[in-house]
Residue, then its C-alpha position, 0 to 999 in steps of 0.5 A: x467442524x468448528x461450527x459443530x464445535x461451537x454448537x456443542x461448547x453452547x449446548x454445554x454452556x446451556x445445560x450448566x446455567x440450567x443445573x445451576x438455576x436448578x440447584x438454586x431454586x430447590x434450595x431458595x437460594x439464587x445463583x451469585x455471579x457478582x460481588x453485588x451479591x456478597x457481603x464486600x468484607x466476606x473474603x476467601x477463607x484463608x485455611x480453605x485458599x489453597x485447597x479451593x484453589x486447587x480444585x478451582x471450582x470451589x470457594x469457601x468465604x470467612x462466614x462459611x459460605x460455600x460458593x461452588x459452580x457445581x454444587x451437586x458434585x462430591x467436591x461440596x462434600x469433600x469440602x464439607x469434610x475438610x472444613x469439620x476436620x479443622x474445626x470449622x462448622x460448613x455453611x450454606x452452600x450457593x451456586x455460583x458462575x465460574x468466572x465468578x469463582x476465578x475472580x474471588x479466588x484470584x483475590x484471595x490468592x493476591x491477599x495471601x501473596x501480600x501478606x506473606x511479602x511475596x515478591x513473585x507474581x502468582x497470577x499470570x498477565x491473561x488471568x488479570x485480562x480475564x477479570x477485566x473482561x468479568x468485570x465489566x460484562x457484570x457492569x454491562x449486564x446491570x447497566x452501570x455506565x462508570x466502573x471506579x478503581x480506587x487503588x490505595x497501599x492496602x487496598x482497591x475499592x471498586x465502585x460502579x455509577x448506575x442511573x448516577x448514583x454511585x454504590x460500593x461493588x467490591x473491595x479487592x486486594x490492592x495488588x489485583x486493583x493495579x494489576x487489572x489498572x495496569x492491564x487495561x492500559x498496557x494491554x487492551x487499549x487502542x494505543x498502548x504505547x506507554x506503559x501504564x504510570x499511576x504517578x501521572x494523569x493519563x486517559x485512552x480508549x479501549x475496545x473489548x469484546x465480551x461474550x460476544x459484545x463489542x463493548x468500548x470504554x474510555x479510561x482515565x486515571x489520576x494519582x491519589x495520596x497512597x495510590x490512583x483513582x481510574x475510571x472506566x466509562x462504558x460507552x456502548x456495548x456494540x448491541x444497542x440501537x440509538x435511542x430517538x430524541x423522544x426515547x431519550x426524554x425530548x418533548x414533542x415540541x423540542x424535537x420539532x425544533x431540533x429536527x427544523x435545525x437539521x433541515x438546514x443547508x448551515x448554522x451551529x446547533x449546540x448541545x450543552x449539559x454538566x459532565x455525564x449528562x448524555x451530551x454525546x448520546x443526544x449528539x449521536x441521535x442528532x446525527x441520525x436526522x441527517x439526510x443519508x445523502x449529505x456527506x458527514x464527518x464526525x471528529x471525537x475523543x474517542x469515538x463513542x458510539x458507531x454511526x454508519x451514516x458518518x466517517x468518524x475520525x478519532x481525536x488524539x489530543x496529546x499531537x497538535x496535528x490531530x487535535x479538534x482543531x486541526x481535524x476540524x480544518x482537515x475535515x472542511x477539505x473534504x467537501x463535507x456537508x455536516x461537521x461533528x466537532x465532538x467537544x469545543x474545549x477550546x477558542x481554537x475549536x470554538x473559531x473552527x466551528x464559527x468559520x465552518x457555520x458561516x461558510x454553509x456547512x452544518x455544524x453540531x458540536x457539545x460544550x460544558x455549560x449549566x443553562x442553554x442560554x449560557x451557552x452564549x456567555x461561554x463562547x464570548x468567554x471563548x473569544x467569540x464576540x457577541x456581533x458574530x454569534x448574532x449573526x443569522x448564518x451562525x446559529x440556530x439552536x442551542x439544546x442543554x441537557x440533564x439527567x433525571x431518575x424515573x421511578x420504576x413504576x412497578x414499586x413507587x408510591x404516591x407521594x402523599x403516601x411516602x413519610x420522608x416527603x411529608x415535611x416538604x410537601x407544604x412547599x411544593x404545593x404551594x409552588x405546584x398547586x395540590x393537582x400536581x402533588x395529588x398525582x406524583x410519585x415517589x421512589x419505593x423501597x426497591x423491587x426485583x425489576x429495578x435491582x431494589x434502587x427504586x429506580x428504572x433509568x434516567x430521562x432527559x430534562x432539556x431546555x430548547x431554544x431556537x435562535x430568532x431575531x428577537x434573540x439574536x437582539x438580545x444575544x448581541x447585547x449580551x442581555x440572557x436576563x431579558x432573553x429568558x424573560x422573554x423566552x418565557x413569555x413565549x411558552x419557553x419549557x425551561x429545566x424547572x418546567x419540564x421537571x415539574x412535567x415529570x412530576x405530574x407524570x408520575x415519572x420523577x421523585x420530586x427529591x430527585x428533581x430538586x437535586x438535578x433542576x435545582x429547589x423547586x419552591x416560590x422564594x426561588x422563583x420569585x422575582x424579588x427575593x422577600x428575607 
């Protein structure tokens, strides 16, 4: 009976999208189901509020604009009425999804309740869940990987990171903004065991199921003057598979080299990058190379993504027994083959990663670094000295990361074509030779397939390097100078180089690249610096 149930709820569900799609179309319109397709300052009317409310499928705006999840119906008509007896002229009426009606009205009413000094709640603690869960499945749907709350006395502004940018989703009453704060700690996170304080920095992990998707986050929150800032980071949405090495942006060459690291009985490999730069991403494909009869243990803060393959144990960093460290040592009793240090952020860490490296097990860990050669520079910073690290049992590939835009292909332009580039364009073909300039292209004006960003996603750009004796010489003098030169001498693919790569590809803006890679010109190249 309930599989019946639920084949009706479906086919009910169905046919409403269907009306919906079809209302919209015959009046040129589209269907909302986000603040993104609102102007952030066109609130709820407040003269229609409580008559919208009570009819809960219908919302009027301050333009006029009436947004209704069943705009056929006599409620429109109604509405309409209404509105002229009070004087104010309808105007367009779009459809509109349900929980996104719910969602404004919900704001609408708080505004109210704000401005009148009421003391009471009026929205009730499953509503503010229920928001929670719209707003991050609108997040999920367009690919955003941080939702931003920013709380202050009078207001909440929500802002959502999408291919690394960050752009204004909505702005909300501030009530809502620390109420839905306070929900997703208090309520929906994998240990809610205090309550939720904006007065102090706080961090956990919540796991949500939306529309059928198991989807985790991790939160933080800070306080700010007037308020508190929190960020949700959408870690994976329970669906996907794991990207390859090559599908993250990987070079041919640079998966050899990672692949010959996993190969090995023990050694370290060491993936760096700046913060969001998709360490734990790369990370997590690295470890789908391991041999499935290799036993692995995989130690995170929080677990991120699932990896059938390793027993992954969570990191809770407030008790001293379960930090990396400690997990690490409990991890090394266990006979493992393969151990994920998920993060070194610590000597005590680095030390665990050391003593499991020279004692034959394989180690691959992250760390925060800006150069993959300075990787080296970090861990004698960590108290690891330069004779140890130069050892030929420790380690064996140092991988750093960033993030790039792709240009969506369907709307880019060439570059020699784009107003904006013509100024640098003297500069870059002088560095990159006309060839080059001739086939790049630049991010357009936006189309349908890319949510008008002109941007299709972000790819890896990633230095690779593989520690051979010439290098452990260098790396126990502590020279990374000589290291690079020579690293370069042998066909070495640094970030310069591999964006440049993207460039001639016509896959990478070279604005875009001269943000994540740095000025890609002679004078910063040059070996002499001529003032």
């Amino acid at each position: 009976m309930a599989e019946i149930e639920n084949i009706s709820t479906d086919h009910i569900n169905a046919e409403h999208t269907k009306s919906l799609e079809q209302f919209a179309m015959a009046t040129r319109t589209k269907v909302l189901g986000s603040q993104a397709d609102l102007d952030t300052k066109d609130k709820v009317m407040d003269e229609m509020l409580t008559w919208c409310k009570e009819q809960g499928s219908i919302v009027v705006l301050r333009s006029a604009t009436i947004l209704s999840s069943n705009p056929t119906s006599r409620t429109v008509q109604n509405c309409k009425s209404l509105m002229l007896s009070k004087g104010i002229h309808p105007g367009q009426v779009y459809a509109a999804t349900q929980a996104f009606i719910g969602l404004i009205l919900a704001s609408g009413h708080e505004e109210a309740a704000v401005k009148k000094q009421k003391v009471e709640a009026t929205v009730s603690f499953s509503d503010q869940q229920r928001h929670l869960r719209d707003l991050v499945y609108e997040a999920v749907l367009q690919g955003v990987s941080d939702i931003h709350i920013q709380v202050r006395e009078t207001y909440a502004k929500i802002r959502m990171r999408q291919h690394g940018e960050l752009c204004l989703y909505a702005e909300w009453s501030e009530k809502l903004g620390r109420e839905i704060a306070s929900v997703a700690f208090n309520k929906e996170t994998d240990h809610a065991t205090s309550h939720f304080n904006p007065l102090v920095p706080q961090d956990a992990s919540m796991p949500l199921k939306i529309q059928g998707k198991d989807v985790r986050l991790r939160l933080a929150s800070v306080p700010a003057h007037g308020g508190f800032d929190m960020v949700m980071r959408i870690l994976a949405t329970g669906e996907e598979r794991l990207k390859t090495l090559e599908e993250l942006g990987y070079t041919a060459g640079q998966v050899e080299i990672i692949k010959m690291a996993t190969k090995l009985p023990f050694g370290a490999i060491i993936i760096a990058g700046p913060t969001g730069s998709g360490k734990t991403t790369t990370l997590a494909s690295c470890m789908e190379l391991v041999e499935s009869k290799q036993k692995l243990y995989s130690i995170e803060d929080p677990v991120e993504k699932v990896v059938e393959a390793a027993t992954q144990v969570p990191v809770n960093t407030e008790k001293d027994d379960r930090s990396f460290a400690s997990m690490g040592r409990a991890a090394l009793r266990m006979d493992p083959d393969v151990i994920i240090l998920g993060e070194m952020r610590d000597e005590e860490t680095a030390h665990v990663m050391v003593r499991a490296s020279i004692t034959g097990h394989l180690v691959l860990t992250t760390l925060h670094t800006n150069r993959a050669t300075a990787i080296i520079t970090r861990l004698v910073d960590m108290g690891i000295s330069p004779v140890l690290l130069s050892d030929s049992s420790l380690l064996r590939c140092l991988v750093c990361q960033r993030l790039i835009p792709v240009v969506c292909k369907h709307c880019a332009i060439p570059l020699r074509d784009s107003p904006k580039h013509q100024a640098s364009i003297p500069i870059w073909e002088a560095a990159l030779g006309s060839e080059i300039i001739d086939s790049a292209f630049t991010r357009g004006l936006g189309c349908e397939k890319c949510n008008h960003s002109g941007v299709s996603g972000r790819s890896v750009v990633a230095e690779v390097i593989w520690i051979d004796e010439t290098g452990r010489q260098f790396i126990q003098k502590g020279d990374t100078l000589n290291w690079e030169k020579y690293l370069l001498e042998n066909n070495w693919l640094d970030f310069r180089g591999r964006a440049v790569q993207l460039i001639q590809e016509g896959k990478c803006d070279p604005f875009d690249a001269e943000k994540v890679v740095g000025p890609i010109n002679t004078s910063t190249t040059a070996s002499v610096y001529k003032y």
